[in-house]
NUSEKOL-269388 format. One record per atom (N, C-alpha, C): x, y, z. Coordinates in steps of 0.02 Angstrom, whole numbers, padded with zeros to 5 digits, always signed. Layout:
residues N
XYZ...
end
This chain:
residues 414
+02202+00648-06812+02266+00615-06807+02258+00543-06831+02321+00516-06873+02295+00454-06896+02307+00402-06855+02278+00329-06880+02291+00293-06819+02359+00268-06858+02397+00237-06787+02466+00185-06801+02470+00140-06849+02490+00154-06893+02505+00085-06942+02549+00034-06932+02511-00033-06950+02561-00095-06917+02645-00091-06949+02689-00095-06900+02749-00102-06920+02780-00168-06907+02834-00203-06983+02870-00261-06955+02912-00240-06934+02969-00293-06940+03041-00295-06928+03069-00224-06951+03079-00212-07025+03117-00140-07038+03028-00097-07032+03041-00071-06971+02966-00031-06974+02977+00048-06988+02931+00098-07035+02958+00151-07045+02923+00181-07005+02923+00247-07000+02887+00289-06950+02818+00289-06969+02776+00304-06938+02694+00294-06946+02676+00369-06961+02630+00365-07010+02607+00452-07040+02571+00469-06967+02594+00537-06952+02582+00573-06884+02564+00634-06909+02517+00668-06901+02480+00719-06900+02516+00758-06849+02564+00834-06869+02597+00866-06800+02530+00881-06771+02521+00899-06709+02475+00911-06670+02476+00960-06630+02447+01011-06617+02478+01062-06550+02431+01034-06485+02436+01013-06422+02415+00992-06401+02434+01024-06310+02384+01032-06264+02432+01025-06201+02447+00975-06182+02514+00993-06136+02574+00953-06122+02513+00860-06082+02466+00875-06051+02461+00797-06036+02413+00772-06086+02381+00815-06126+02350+00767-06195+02385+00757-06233+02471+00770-06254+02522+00735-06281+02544+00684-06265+02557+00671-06181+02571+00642-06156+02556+00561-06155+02482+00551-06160+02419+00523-06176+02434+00491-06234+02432+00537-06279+02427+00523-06350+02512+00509-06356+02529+00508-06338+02618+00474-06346+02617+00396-06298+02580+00399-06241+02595+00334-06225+02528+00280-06273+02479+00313-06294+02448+00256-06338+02481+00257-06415+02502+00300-06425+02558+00292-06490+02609+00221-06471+02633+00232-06421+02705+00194-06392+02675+00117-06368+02622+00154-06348+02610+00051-06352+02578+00020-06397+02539+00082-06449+02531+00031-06525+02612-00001-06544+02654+00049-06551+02710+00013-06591+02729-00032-06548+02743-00034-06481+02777-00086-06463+02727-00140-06464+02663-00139-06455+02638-00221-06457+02622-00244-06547+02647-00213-06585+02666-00210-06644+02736-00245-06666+02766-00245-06626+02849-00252-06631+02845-00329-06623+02886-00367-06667+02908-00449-06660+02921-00455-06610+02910-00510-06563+02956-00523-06502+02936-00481-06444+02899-00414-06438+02886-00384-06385+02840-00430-06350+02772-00449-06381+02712-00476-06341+02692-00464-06294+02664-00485-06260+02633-00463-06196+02678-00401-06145+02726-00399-06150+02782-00334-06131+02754-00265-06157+02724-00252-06200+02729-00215-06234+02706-00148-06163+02638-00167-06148+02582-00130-06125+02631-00102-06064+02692-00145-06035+02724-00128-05950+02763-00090-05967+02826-00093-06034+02857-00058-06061+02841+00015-06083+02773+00036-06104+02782+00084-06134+02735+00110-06061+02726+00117-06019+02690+00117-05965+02750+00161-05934+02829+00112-05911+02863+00136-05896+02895+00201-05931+02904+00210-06003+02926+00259-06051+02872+00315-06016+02806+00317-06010+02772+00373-06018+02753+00395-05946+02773+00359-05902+02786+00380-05815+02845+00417-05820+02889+00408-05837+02954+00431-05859+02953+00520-05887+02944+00487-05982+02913+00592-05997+02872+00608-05953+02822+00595-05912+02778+00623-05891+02809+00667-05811+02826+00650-05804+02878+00689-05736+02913+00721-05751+02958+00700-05828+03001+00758-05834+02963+00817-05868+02919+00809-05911+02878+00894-05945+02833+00892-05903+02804+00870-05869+02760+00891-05810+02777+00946-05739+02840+00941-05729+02858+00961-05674+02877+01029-05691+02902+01072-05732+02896+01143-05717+02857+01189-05726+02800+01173-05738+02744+01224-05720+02724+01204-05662+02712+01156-05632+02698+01129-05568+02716+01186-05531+02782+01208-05516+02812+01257-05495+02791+01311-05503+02793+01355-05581+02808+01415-05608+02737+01399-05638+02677+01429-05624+02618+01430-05648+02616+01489-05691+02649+01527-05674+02651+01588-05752+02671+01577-05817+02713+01507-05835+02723+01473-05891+02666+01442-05922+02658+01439-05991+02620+01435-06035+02665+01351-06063+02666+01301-06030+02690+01253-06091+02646+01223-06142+02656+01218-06209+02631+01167-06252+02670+01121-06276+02614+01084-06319+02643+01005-06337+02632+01011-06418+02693+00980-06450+02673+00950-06531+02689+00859-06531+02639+00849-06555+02652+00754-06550+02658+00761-06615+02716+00704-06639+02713+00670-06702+02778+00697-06731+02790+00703-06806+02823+00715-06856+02918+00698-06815+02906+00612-06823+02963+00581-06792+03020+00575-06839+03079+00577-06814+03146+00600-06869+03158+00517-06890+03213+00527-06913+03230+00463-06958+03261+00409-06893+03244+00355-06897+03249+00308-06839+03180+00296-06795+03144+00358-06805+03082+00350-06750+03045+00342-06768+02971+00318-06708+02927+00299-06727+02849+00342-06704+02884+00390-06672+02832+00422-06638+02865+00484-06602+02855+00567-06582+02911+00599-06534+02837+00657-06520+02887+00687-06448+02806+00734-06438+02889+00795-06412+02845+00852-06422+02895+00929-06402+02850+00962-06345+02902+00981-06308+02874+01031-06279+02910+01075-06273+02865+01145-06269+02895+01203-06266+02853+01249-06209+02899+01319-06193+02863+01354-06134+02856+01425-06167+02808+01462-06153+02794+01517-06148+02797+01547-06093+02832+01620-06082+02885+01639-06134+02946+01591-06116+02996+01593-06173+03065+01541-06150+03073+01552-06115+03083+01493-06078+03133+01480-06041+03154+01443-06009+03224+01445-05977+03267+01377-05952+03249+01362-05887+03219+01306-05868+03209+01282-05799+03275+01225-05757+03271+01261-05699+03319+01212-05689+03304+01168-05617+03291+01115-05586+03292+01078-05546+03321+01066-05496+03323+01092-05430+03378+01056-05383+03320+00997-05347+03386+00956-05324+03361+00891-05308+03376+00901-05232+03311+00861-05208+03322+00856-05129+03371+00856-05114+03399+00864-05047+03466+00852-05010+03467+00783-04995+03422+00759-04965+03429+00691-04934+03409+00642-04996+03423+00662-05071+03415+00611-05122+03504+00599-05128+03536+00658-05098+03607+00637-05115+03645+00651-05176+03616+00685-05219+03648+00665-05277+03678+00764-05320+03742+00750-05310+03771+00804-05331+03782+00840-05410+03703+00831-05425+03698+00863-05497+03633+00898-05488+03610+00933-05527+03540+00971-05538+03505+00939-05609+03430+00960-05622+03413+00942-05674+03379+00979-05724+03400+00997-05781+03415+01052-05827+03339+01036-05883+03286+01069-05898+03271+01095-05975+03268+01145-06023+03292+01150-06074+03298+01210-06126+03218+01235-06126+03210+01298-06160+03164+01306-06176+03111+01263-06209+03152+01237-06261+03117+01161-06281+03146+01096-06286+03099+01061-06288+03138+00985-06280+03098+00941-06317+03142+00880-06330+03094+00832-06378+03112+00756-06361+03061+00737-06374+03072+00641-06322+03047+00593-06409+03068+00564-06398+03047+00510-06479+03072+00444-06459+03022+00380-06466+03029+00321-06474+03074+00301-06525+03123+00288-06495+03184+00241-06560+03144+00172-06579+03138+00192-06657+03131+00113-06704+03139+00040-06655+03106+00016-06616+03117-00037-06573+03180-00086-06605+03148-00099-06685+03186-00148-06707+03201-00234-06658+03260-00251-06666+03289-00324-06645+03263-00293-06568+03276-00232-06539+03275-00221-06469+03219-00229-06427+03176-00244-06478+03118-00266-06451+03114-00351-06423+03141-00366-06467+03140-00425-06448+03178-00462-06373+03212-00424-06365+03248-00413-06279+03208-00391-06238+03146-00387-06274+03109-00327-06198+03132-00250-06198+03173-00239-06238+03205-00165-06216+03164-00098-06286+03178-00044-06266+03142+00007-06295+03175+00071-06286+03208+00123-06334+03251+00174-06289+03217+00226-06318+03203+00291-06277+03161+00343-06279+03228+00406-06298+03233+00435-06370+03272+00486-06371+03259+00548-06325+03309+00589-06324+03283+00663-06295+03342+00697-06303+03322+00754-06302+03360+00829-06331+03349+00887-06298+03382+00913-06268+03374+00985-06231+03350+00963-06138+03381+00908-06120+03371+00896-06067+03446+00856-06016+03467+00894-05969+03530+00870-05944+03538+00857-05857+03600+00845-05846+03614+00846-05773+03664+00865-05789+03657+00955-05759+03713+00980-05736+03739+00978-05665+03800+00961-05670+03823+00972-05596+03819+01035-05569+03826+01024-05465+03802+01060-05428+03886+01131-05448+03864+01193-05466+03908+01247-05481+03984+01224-05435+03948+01235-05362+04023+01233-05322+04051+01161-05319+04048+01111-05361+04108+01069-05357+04169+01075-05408+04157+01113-05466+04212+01164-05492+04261+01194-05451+04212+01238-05396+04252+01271-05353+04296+01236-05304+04241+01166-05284+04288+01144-05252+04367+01128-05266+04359+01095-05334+04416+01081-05396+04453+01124-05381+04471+01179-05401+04479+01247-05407+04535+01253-05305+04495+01235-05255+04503+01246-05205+04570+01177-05188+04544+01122-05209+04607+01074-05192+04647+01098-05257+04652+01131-05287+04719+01144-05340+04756+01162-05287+04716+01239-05284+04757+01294-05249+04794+01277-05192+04775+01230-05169+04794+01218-05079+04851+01168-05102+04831+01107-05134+04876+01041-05147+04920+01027-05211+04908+01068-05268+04932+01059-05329+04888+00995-05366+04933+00951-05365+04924+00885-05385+04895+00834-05339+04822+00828-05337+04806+00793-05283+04783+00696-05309+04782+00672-05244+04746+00601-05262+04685+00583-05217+04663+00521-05232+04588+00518-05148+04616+00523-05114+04648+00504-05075+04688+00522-05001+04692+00596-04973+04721+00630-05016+04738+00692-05001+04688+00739-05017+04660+00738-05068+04585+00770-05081+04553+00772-04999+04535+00706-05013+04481+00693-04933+04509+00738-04864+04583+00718-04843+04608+00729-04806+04571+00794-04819+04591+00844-04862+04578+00914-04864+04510+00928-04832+04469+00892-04866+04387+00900-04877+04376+00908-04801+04393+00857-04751+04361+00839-04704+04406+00888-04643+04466+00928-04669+04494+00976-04631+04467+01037-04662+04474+01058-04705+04417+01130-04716+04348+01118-04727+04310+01093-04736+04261+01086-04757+04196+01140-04717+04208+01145-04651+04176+01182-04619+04183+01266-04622+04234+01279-04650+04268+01347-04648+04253+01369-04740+04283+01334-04770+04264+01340-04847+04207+01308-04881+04158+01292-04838+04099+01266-04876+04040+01246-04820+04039+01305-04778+03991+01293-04715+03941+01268-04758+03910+01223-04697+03842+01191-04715+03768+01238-04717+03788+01294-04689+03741+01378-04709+03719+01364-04782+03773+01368-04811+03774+01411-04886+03795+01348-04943+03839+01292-04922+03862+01229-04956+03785+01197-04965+03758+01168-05039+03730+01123-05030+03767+01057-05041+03843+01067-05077+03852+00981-05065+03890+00966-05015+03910+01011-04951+03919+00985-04878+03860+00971-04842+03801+00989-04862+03739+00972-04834+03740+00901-04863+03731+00887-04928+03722+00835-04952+03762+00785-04926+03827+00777-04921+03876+00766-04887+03856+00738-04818+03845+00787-04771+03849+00754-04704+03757+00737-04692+03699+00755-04726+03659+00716-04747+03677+00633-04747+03711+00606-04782+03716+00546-04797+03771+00495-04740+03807+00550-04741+03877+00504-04679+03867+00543-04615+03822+00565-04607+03792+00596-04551+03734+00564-04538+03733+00501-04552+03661+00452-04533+03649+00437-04460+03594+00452-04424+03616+00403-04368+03631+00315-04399+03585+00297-04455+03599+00224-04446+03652+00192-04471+03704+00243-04514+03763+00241-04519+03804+00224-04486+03800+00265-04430+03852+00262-04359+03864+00206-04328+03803+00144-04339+03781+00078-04297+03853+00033-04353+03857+00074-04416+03883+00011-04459+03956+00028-04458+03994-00010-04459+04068+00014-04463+04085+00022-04547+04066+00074-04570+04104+00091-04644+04153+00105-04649+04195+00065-04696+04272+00081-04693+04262+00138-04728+04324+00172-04722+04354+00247-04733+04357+00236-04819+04381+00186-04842+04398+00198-04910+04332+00202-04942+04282+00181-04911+04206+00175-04961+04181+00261-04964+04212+00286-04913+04212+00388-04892+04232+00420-04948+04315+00387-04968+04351+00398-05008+04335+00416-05076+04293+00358-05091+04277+00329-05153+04201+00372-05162+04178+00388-05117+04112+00409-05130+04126+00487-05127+04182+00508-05109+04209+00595-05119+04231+00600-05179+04261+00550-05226+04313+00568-05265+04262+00555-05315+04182+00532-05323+04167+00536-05330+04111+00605-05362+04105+00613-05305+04058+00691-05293+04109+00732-05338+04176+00734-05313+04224+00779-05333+04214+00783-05423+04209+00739-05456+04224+00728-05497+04186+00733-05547+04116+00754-05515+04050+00759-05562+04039+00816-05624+04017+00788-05665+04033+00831-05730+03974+00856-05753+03959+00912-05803+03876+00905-05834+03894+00850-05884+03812+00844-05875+03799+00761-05926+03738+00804-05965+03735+00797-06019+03700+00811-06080+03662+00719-06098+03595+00717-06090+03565+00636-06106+03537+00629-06164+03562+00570-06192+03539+00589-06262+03480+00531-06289+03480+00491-06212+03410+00428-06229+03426+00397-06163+03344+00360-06172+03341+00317-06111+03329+00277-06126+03380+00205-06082+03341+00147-06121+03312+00107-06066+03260+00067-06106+03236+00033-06046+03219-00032-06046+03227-00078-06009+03213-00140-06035+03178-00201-05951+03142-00217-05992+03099-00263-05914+03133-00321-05887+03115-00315-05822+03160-00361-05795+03123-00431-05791+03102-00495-05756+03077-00547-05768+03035-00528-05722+03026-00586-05663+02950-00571-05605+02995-00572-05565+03063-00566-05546+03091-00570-05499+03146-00519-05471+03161-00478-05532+03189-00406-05531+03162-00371-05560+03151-00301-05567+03137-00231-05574+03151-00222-05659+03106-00176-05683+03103-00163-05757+03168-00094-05747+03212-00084-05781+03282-00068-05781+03303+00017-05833+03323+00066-05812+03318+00105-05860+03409+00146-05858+03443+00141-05915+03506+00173-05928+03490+00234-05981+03538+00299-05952+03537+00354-05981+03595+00343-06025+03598+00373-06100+03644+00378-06155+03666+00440-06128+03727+00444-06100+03747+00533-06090+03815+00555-06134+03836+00598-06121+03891+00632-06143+03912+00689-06106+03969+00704-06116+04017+00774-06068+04049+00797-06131+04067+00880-06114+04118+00920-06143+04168+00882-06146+04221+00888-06220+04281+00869-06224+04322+00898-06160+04298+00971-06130+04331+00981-06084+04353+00965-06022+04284+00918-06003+04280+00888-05952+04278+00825-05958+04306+00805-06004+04320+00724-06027+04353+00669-05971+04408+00705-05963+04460+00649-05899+04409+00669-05844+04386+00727-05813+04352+00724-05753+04309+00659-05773+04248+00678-05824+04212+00651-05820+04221+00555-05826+04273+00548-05853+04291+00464-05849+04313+00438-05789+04349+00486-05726+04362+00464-05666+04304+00470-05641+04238+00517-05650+04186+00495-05605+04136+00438-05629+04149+00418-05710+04143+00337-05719+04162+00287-05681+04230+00282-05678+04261+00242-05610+04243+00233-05541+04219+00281-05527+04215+00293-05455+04136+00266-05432+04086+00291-05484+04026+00238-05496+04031+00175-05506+04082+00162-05560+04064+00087-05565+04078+00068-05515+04140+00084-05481+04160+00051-05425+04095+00043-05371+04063+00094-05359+04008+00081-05294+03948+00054-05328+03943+00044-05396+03872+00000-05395+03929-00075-05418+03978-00085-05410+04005-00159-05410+04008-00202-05351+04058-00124-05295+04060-00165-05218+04009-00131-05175+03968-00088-05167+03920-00053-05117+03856-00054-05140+03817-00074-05201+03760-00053-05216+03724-00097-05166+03739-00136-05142+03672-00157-05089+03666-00114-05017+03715-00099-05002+03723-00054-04932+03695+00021-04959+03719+00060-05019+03694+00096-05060+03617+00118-05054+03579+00054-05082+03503+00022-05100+03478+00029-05057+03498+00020-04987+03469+00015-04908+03488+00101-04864+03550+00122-04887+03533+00194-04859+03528+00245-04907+03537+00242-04958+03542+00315-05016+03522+00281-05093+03451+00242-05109+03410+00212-05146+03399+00257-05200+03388+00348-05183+03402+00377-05261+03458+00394-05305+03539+00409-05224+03596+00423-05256+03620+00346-05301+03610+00297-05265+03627+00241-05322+03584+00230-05365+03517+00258-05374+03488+00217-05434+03530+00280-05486+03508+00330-05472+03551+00387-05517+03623+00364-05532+03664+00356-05496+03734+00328-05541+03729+00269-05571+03687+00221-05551+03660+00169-05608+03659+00213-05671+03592+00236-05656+03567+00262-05725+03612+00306-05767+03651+00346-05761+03700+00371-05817+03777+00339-05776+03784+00281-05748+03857+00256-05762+03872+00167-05792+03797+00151-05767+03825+00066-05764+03814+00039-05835+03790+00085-05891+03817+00067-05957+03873+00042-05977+03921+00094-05956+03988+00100-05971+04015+00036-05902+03993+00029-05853+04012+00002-05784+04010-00080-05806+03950-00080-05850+03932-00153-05851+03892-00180-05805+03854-00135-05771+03826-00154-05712+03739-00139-05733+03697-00190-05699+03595-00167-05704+03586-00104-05686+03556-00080-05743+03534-00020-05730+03497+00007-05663+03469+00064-05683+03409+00089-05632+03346+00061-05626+03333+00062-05560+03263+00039-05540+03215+00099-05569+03152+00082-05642+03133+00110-05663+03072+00187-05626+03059+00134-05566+02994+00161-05522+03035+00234-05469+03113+00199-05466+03159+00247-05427+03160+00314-05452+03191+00299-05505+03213+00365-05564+03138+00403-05585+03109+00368-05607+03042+00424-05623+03008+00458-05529+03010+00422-05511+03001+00447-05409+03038+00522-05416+03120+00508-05409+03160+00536-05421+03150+00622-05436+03139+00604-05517+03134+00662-05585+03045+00682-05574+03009+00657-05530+02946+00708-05536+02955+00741-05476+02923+00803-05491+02919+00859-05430+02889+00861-05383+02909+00895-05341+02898+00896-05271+02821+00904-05234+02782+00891-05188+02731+00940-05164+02734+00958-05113+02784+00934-05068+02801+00991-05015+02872+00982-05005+02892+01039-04963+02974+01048-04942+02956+01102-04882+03000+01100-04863+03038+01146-04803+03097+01127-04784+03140+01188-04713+03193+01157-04702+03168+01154-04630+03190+01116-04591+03202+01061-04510+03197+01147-04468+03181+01108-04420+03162+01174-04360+03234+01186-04315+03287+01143-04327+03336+01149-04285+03415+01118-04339+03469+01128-04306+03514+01097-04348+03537+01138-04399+03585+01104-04441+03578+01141-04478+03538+01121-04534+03503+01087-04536+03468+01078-04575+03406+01114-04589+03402+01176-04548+03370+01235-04538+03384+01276-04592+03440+01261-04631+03475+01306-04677+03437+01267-04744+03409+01232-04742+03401+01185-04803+03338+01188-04826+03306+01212-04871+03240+01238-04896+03211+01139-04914+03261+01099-04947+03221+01038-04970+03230+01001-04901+03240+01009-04832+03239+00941-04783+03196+00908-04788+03147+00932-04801+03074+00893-04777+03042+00863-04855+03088+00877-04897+03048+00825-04968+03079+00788-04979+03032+00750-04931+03041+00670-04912+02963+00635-04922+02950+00548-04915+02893+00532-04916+02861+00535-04845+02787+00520-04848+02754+00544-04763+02778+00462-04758+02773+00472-04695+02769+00401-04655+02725+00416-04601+02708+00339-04575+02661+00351-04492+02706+00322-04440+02663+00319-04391+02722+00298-04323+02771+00232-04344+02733+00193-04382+02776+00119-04393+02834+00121-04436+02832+00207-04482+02891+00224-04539+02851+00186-04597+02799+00175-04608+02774+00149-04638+02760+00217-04700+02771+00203-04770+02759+00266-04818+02675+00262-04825+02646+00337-04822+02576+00349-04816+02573+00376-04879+02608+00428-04918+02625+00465-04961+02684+00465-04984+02698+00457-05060+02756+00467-05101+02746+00539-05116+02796+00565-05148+02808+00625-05167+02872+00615-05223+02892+00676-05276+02953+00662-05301+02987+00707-05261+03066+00721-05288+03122+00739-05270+03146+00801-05312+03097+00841-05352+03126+00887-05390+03087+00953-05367+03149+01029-05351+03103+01085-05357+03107+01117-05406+03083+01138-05439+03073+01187-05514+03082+01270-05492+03132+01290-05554+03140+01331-05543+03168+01389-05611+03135+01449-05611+03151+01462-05678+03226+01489-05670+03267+01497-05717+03341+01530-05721+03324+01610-05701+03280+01631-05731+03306+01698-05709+03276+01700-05616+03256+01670-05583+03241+01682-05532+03290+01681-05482+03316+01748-05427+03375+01742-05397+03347+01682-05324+03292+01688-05301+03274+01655-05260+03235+01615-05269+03228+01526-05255+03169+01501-05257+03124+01492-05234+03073+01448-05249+03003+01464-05216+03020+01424-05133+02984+01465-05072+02984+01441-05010+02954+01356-05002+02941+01357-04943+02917+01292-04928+02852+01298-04958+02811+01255-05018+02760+01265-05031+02708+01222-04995+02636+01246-05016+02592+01191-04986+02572+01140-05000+02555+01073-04985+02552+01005-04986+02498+01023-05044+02512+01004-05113+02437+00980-05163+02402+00942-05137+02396+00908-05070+02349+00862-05080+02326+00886-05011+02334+00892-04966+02319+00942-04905+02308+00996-04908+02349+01049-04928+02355+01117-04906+02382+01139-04850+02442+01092-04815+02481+01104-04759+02546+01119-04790+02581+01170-04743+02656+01172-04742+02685+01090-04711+02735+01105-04702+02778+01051-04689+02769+01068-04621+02798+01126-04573+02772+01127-04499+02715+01119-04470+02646+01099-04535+02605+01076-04484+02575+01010-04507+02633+00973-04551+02622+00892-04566+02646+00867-04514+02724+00928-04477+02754+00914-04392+02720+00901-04354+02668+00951-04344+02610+00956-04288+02575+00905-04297+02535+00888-04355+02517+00826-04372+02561+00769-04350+02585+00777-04342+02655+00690-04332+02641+00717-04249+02662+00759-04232+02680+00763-04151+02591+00758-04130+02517+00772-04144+02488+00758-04092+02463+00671-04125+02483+00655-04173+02460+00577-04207+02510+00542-04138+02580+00549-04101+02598+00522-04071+02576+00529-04010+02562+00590-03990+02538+00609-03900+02478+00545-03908+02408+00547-03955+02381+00520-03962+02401+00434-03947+02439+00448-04027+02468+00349-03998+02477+00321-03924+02538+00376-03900+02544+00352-03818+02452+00357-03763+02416+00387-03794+02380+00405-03729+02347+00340-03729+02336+00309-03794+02309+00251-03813+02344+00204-03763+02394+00189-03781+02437+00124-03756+02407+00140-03666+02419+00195-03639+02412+00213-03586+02341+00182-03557+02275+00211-03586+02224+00176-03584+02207+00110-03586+02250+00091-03645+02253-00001-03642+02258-00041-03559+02333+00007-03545+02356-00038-03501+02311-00036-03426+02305+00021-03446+02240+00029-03364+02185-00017-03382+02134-00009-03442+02093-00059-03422+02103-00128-03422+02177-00147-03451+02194-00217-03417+02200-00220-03359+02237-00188-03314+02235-00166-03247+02181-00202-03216+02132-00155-03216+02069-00136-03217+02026-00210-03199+02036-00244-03261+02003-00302-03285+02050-00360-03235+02113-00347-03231+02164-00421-03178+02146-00400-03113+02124-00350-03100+02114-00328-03042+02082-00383-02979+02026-00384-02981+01976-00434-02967+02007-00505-02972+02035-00511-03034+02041-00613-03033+02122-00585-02986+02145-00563-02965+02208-00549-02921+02180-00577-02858+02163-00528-02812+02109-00544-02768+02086-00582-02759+02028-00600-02797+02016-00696-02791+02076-00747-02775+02116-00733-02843+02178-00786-02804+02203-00781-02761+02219-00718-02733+02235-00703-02651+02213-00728-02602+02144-00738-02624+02067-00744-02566+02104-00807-02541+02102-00858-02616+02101-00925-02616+02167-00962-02591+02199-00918-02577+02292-00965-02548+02284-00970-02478+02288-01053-02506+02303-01062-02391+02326-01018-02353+02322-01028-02316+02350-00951-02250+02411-00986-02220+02462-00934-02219+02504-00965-02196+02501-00970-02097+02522-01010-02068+02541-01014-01978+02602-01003-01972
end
């Protein structure tokens, strides 16, 4: 493979040897491709190395994650032979085809799934002037967020009932059937749903009703998004390196899809900090494919790739209904202080033709289910307390004696 040739200002694509490669020695060989050109690029400088760092954390979660899952897939990689505009692109494909599709935790909030074709292709756009901003946008093809099936239906369900509806009356509906037409059994976006406004630390805050409103008419309104690049650009030392999705919708779903523009911009204009503090992936995600159009800072780069890599454990809760929910538990570990011990991502893989997905799997890095990371948590606490318990006796223990003495020593009363 040849090496990168220096590119200026109008830089053309660099002779690339196609390559068949597996998917993480492409990977590799795409992020040292991506940071020859960018520390190549006018104006990038010292950026270059964080930038393309972020680009290849990024592909690397998204073609990484469905064999993770589906180990009977065969994926490979071709690096190189970049189209007109680019400077570098890597493919991947699966043996035998096929379409994988993603559901996202429950407690990430976010009422879309995440889609790849049999194949897909990622390519560094020509940096050009954009370099000189710090910014860098990564094409891609055959990779989407489709929305969750039943909010169609829901659509479909406030026709039938209301005709012509608005937020008001939508909601009204939602929050009067919602239990009967979309039990939390079988609903994942009433799970998702009362997941989020079902917080205990919610309850402490008085949220007005219209932010409910706004965040239903929302959900309601979610469309598939087809992405057609990512862009990304670094932030200074004092905010976060930033990433916006280029998307698009069916002509058919055009007006849906522009009211659930609205309804984003609106919550990363007036809520993204309350947002940031209880539901950190559902807003970085409407960042990332709305605040283009919103006018608003993108996604927190470290969020979104968190996000889009896959899971290593899940289950659903021993009680509740969240018993019904195969992702409750893909979440990060914490210890007694809530302190994170372990990250994890937010994606389960899953092939299309499969009617059922895979159960709670085992921890890659343990080899525990999720009920006995429980057990783990429940005797790490018996423990904690027996401790504190012990403490306090041999203080006891130890005041004991100087008690006494001072006793000894107090005048007597007559």
């Amino acid at each position: 493979m040849s090496c990168m040739s220096c590119i200026c200002t109008n830089q053309a694509a660099p002779e690339i040897d196609v390559a068949t490669l597996s998917v993480s020695e492409a990977v590799k060989a795409f992020h040292a491709q991506t940071k020859a050109v960018l520390e190549t690029t006018p104006g990038m400088g010292s950026r270059a190395s964080a930038l393309a760092l972020h680009i290849s954390t990024l592909l690397k979660a998204i073609v990484m994650g469905p064999s993770t899952h589906n180990t009977q897939v065969r994926p490979r990689a071709e690096l190189g032979a970049p189209g007109t505009g680019e400077t570098v692109s890597i493919s991947v494909y699966w043996q035998p085809a096929t379409i994988f599709t993603a559901e996202i935790a429950t407690r990430s909030r976010i009422s879309h799934q995440v889609r790849l074709l049999p194949e897909v292709r990622f390519a560094l756009e020509n940096p050009g002037k954009l370099g000189r901003e710090g910014k860098a946008v990564l094409r891609a093809e055959g990779f989407s967020f489709p929305a969750l099936p039943e909010i169609a239906r829901l659509r479909r369900k406030l026709k039938d009932a209301l005709g012509e509806y608005d937020e008001e009356s939508a909601f009204a509906w939602w929050c009067k059937h919602k239990d009967t037409e979309f039990p939390l059994k079988t609903s994942k976006f009433h799970r998702i749903w009362e997941s989020l406004w079902g917080m205990k630390s919610l309850q402490t805050i008085p949220v007005p009703t219209s932010n409910k409103i706004n965040a239903f008419w929302a959900y309601l309104h979610s469309v598939n998004l087809e992405v057609h690049a990512f862009e990304f650009e670094l932030g200074d030392d004092s905010t976060p390196a930033v990433v916006q999705a280029r998307v698009s919708y069916s002509s058919q779903e055009a007006e849906m899809g522009r009211i659930c523009e609205g309804a984003g911009g609106r919550s990363l204009v007036n809520d993204r900090t309350l947002g940031e503090k209880f539901a950190a992936s559902a807003v970085n995600f409407c960042a990332l494919v709305h605040s283009q159009r919103a006018g608003a800072p993108g996604a927190n780069c470290e969020v979104i790739a968190k996000l889009l890599s896959s899971a290593q454990w899940w289950g659903p809760a021993k009680s509740g209904w969240q018993r019904w929910d195969e992702t409750w538990q893909c979440t990060d570990k914490t210890n007694l202080l809530g302190q994170v011990t372990a990250k994890q991502g937010r994606l389960i893989w899953r092939m299309d033709t499969q009617t059922a997905g895979p159960r709670a799997c085992c921890s890659l890095q343990s080899g525990k289910r999720p009920d006995e990371h429980s057990s783990v948590s429940s005797t790490a606490f018996y423990l904690f307390v027996l401790i504190i318990i012990a403490q306090i006796v041999m203080m006891l223990w130890f005041l004991y004696p100087l008690g006494i003495q001072y006793w000894l020593q107090l005048p007597r009363l007559h």
